[in-house]
PASEBA-1860 file (N, C-alpha, C; in nm, 3 decimals):
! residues 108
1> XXXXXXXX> -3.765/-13.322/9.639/-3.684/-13.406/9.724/-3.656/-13.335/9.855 ~ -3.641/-13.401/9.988/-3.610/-13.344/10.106/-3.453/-13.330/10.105 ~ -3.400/-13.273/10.131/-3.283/-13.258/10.107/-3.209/-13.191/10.261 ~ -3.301/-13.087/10.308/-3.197/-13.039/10.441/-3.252/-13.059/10.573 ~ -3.199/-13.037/10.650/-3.275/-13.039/10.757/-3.325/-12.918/10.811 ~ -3.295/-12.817/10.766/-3.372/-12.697/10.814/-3.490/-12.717/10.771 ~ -3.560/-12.776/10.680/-3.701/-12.814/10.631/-3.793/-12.909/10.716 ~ -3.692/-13.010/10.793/-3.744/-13.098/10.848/-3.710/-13.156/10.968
9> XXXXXXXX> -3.550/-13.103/10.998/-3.516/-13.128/11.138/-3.436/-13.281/11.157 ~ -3.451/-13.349/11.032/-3.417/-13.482/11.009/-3.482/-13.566/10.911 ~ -3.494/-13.698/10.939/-3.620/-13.730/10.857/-3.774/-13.700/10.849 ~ -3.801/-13.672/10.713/-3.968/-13.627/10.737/-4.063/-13.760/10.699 ~ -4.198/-13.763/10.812/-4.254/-13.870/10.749/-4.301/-13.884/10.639 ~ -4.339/-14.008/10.605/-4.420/-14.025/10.485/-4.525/-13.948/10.504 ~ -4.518/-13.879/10.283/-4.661/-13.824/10.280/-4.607/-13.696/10.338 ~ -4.505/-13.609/10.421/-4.473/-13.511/10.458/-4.478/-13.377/10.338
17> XXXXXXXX> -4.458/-13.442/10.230/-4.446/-13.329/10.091/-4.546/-13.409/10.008 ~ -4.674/-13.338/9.929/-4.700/-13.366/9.798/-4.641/-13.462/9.720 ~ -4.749/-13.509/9.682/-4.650/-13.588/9.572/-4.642/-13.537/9.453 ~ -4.541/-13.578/9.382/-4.492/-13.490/9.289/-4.429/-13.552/9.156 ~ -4.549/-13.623/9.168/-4.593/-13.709/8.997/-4.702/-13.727/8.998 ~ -4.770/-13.811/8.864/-4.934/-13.834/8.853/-4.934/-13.998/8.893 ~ -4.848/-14.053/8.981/-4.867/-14.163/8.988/-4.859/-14.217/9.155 ~ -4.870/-14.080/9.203/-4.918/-14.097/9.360/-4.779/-14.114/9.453
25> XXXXXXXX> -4.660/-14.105/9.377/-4.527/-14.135/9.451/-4.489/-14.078/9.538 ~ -4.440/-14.085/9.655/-4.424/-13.979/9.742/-4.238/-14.016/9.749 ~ -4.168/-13.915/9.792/-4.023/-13.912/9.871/-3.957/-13.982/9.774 ~ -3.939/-13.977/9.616/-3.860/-14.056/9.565/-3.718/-14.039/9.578 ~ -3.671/-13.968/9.565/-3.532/-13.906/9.635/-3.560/-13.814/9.706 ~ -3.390/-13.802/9.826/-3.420/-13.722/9.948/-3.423/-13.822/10.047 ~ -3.465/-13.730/10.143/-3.493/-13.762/10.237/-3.393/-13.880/10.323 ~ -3.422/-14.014/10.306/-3.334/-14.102/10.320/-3.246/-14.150/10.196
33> XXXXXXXX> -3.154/-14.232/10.206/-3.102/-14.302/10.086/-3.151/-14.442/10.082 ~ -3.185/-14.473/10.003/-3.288/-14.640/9.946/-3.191/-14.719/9.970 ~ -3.216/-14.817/10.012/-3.183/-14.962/10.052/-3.202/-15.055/9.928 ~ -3.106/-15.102/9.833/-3.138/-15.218/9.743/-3.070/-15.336/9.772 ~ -3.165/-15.422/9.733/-3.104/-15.575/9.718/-2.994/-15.595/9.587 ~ -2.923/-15.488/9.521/-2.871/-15.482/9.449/-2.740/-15.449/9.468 ~ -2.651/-15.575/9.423/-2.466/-15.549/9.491/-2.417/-15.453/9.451 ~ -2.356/-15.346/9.530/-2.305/-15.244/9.448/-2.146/-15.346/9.410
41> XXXXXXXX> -2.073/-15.365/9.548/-1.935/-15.423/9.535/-1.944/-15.496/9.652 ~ -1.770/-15.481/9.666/-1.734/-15.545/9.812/-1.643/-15.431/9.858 ~ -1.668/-15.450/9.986/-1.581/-15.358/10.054/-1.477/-15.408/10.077 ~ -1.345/-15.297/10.095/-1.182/-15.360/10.050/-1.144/-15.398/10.174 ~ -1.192/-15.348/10.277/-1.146/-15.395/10.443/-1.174/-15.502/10.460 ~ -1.354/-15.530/10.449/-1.412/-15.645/10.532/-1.454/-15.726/10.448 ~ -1.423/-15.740/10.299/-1.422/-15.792/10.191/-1.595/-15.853/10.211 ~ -1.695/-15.817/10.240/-1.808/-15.793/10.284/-1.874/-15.744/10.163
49> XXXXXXXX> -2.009/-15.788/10.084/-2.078/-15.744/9.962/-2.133/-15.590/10.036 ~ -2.106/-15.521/9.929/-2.167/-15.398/9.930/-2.328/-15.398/9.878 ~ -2.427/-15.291/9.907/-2.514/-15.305/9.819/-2.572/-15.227/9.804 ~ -2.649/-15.136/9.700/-2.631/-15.042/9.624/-2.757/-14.955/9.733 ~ -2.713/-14.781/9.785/-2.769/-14.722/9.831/-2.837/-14.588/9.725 ~ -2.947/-14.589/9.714/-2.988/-14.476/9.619/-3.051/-14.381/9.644 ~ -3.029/-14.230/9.537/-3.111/-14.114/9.591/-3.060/-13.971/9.682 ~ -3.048/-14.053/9.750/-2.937/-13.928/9.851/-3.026/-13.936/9.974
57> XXXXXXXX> -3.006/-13.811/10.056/-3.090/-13.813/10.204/-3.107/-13.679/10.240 ~ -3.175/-13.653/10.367/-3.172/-13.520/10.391/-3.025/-13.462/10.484 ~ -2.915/-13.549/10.453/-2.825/-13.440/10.456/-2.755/-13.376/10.322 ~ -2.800/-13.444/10.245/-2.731/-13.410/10.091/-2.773/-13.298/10.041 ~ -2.705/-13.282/9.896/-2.763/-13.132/9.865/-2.801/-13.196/9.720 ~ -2.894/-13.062/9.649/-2.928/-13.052/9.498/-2.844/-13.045/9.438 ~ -2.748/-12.992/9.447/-2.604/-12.958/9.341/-2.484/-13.011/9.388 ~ -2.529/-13.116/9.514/-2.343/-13.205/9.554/-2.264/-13.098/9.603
65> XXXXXXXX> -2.293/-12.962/9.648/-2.178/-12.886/9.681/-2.149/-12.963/9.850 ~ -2.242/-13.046/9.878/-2.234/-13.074/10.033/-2.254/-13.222/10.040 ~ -2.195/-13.237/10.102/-2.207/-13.461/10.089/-2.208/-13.489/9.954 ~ -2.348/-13.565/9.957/-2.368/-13.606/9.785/-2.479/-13.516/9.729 ~ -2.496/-13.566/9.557/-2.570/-13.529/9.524/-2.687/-13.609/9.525 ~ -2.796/-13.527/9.573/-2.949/-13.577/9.587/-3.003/-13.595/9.440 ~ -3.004/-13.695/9.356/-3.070/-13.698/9.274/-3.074/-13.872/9.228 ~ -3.140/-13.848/9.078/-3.229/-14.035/9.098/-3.094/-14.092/9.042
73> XXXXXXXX> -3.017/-14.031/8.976/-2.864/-14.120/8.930/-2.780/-14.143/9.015 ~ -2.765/-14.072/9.148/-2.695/-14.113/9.265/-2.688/-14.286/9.324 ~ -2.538/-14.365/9.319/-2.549/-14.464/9.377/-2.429/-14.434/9.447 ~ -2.456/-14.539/9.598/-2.288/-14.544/9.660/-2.306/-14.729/9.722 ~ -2.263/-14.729/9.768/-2.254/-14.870/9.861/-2.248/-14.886/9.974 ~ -2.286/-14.992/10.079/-2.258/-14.970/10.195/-2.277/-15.135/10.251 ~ -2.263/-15.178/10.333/-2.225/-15.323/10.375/-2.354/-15.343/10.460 ~ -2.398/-15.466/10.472/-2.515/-15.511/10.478/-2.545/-15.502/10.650
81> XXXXXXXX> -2.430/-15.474/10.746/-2.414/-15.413/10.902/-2.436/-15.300/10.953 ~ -2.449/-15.219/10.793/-2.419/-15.046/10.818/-2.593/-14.996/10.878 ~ -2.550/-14.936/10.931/-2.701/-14.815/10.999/-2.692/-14.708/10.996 ~ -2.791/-14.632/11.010/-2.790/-14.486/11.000/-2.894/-14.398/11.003 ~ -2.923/-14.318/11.037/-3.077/-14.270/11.009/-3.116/-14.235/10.881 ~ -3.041/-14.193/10.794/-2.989/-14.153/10.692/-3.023/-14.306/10.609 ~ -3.046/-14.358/10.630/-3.070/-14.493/10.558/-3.234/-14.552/10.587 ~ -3.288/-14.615/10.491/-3.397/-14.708/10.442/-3.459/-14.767/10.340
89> XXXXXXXX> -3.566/-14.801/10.342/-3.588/-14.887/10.202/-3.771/-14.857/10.155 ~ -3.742/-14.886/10.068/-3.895/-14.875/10.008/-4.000/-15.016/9.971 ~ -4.090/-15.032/10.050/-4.163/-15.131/9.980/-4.228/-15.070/9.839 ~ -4.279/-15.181/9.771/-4.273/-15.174/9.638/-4.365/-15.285/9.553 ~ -4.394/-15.292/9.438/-4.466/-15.384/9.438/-4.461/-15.305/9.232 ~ -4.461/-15.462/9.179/-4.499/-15.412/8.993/-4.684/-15.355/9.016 ~ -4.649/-15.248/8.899/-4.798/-15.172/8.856/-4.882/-15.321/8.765 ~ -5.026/-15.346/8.820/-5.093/-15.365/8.732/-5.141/-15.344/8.622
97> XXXXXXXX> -5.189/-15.439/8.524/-5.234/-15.349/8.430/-5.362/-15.229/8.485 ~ -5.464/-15.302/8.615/-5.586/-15.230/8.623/-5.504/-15.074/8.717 ~ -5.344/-15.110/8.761/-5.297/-14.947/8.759/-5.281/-14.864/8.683 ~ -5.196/-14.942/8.579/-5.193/-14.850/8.478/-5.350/-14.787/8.427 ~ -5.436/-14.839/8.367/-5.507/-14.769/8.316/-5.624/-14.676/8.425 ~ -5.613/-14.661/8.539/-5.662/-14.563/8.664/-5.544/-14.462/8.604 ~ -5.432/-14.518/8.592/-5.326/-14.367/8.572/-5.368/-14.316/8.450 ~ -5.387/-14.361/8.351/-5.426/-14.314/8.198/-5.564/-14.250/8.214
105> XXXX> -5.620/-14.261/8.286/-5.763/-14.169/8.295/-5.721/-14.087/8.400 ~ -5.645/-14.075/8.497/-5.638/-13.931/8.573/-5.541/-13.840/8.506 ~ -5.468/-13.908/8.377/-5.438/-13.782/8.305/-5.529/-13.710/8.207 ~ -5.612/-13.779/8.160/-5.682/-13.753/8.114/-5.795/-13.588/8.129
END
């Protein structure tokens, strides 16, 4: 996971680190925090749906001693106006079956 900016200065592009599964994933946490279509809440000010930010970013740390913690159980919320650099989203798409089984032969 990207986690500081002494590594990267800010955000790093895609593809900047290895990937670091057998399924070709790049930046799953880090780096930025994920963008979901998923409500976290509402916010108590602007009574505004929250919606669920995941992962952490590269100002966060591995162990939460600094902001948050960078890891895949990390959620917070944030209102659908909010910006940041520190923020984005992932396109995405369900695995085929003809993915899955390309993945079952490169473990192989």
């Amino acid at each position: 996971a990207v986690v500081s900016t002494q590594s990267t200065g800010g955000v790093a592009p895609v593809k900047a680190f290895q990937a670091q599964n057998s399924f070709g994933l790049y930046d799953m946490i880090g780096n930025t925090w994920e963008w979901t279509s998923t409500v976290y809440g509402v916010d108590p000010q602007t009574k505004m749906p929250q919606y669920t930010l995941r992962g952490g970013s590269y100002v966060d740390s591995v162990d939460g001693k600094f902001n948050h913690k960078a890891d895949v159980t990390t959620r917070m919320g944030n209102t659908a106006d909010a910006g940041s650099d520190n923020i984005g989203f992932r396109c995405a798409r369900d695995a085929t079956s003809q993915d899955l089984e390309r993945h079952k032969k490169q473990e192989l």
